[in-house]
matplotlib code that plots the C-alpha trace (Angstrom):
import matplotlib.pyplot as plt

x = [0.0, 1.6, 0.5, 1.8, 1.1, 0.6, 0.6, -2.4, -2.9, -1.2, -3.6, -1.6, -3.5, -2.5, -3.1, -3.1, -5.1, -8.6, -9.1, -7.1, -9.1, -12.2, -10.7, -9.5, -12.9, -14.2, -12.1, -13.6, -14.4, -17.9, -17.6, -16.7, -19.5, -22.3, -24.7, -23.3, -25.2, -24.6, -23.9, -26.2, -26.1, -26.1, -28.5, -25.8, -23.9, -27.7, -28.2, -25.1, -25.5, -29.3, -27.8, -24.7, -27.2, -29.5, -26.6, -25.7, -29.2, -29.6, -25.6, -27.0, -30.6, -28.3, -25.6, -28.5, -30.3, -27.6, -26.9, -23.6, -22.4, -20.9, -20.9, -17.7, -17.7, -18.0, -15.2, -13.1, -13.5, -12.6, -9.6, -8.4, -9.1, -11.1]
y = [0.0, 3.2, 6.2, 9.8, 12.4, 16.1, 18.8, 21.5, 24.1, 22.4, 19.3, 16.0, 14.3, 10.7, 10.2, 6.7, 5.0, 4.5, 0.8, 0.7, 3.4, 1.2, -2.1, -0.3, 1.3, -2.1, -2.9, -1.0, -1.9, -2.2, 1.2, 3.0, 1.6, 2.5, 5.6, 8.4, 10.4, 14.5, 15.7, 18.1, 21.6, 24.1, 26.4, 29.2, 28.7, 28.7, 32.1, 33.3, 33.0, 34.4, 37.3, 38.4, 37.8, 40.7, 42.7, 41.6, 43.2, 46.0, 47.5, 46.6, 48.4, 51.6, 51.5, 51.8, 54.2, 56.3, 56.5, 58.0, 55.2, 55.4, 53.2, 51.4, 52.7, 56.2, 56.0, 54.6, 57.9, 59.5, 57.4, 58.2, 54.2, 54.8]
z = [0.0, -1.0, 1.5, 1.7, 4.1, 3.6, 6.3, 5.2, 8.4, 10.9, 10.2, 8.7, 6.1, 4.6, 0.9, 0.0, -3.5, -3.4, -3.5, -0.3, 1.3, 0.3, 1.8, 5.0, 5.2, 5.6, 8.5, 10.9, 14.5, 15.8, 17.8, 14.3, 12.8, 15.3, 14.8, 16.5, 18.2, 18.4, 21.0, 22.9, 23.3, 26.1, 26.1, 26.9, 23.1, 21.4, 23.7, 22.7, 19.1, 19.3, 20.8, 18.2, 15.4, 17.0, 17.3, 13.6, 12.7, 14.8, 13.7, 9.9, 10.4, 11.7, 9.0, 6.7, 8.3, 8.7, 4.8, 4.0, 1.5, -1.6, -4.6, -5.4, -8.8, -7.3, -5.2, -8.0, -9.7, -7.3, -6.7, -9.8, -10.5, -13.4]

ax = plt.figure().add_subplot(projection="3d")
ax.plot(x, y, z, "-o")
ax.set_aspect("equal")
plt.show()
């Protein structure tokens, strides 16, 4: 079996031909084959994200309210870009 590794982001990843992927996958153990169940989750993360996506919202509703934006192809001409 011919396998080579490959560091991508500080992970290491092996790299080996398919057919020996597939006959590997078929050696699992009985613990890597069972359904996995997820995991659950506190009700402080779910809290957490409900509140930055308000704040998302509410700093988006402002930002438009308060106008003041240009058009990118505006401020390339003024740039000099164009």
């Amino acid at each position: 079996m011919a396998v080579q590794t490959i560091n991508l982001g500080g992970k290491r990843f092996v790299v080996l031909p398919e057919k020996d992927y597939l006959a590997l996958r078929g050696l699992g153990t009985a613990s890597s084959q069972a359904p996995k169940s997820k995991p659950a989750r506190s009700t402080g993360s779910i809290k957490r994200r409900r509140d930055t996506e308000a704040g998302d919202a509410a700093e988006s509703k402002r930002r438009l309210a308060e106008g003041g934006t240009k058009p990118y192809s505006q401020v390339r001409k003024e740039l000099g870009l164009e």
